[in-house]
C-alpha distance (Angstrom), angle and dihedral (degrees) to the residues before:
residue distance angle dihedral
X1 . . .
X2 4.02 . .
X3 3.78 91.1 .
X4 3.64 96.1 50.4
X5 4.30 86.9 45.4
X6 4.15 80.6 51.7
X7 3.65 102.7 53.8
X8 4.20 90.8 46.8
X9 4.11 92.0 -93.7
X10 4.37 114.2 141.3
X11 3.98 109.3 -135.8
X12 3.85 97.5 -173.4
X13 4.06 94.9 157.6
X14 4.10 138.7 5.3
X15 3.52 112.9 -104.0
X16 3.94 95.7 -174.1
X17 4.15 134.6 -23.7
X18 3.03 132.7 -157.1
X19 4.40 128.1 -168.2
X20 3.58 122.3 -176.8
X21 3.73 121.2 -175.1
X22 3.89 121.2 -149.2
X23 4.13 103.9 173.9
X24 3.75 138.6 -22.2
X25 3.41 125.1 -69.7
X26 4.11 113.8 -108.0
X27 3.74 120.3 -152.9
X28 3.44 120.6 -91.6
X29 4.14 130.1 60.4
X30 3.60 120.8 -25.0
X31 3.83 126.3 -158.8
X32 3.76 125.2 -128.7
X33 4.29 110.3 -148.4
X34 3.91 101.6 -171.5
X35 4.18 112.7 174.8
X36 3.56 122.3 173.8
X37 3.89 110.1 -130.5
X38 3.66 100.9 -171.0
X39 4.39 132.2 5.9
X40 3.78 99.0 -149.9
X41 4.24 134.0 175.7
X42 3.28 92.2 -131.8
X43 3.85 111.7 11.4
X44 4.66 125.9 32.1
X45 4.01 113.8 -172.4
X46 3.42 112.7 -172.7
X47 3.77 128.3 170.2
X48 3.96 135.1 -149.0
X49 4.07 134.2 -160.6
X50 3.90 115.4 -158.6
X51 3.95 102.2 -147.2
X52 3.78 120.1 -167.4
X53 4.17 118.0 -140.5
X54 3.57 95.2 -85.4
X55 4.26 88.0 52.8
X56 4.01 88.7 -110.6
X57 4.28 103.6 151.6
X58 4.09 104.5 -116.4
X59 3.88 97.2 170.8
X60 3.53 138.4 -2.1
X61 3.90 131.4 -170.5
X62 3.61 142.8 -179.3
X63 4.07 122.5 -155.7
X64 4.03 131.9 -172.9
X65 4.01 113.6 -158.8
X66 3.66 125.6 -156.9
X67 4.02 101.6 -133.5
């Protein structure tokens, strides 16, 4: 949602989500990945990896937003 708000794209509602989760979180710092996979009219899908320190994939999730 942020990355299609960066790049001039309008998210107004979620058209579907989707949240997979590959290992539990550790403490320290995490790292958010977001990449926009297509800037639409109508319909944005962008996609995220949650990375911990050592670059290991925690979570990953892909969204579509109605603009």
């Amino acid at each position: 949602l942020y990355a299609i708000n960066a790049l001039g794209g309008s998210a107004r509602a979620t058209a579907d989500m989707r949240v997979d989760f590959h290992r539990p979180a550790t403490t320290g710092p995490l790292r958010a990945i977001g990449r926009v996979v297509k800037l639409g009219k109508q319909l944005s899908v962008a996609e995220t990896r949650i990375e911990d320190t050592d670059g290991r994939l925690l979570a990953s999730g892909r969204g579509a937003y109605v603009a």
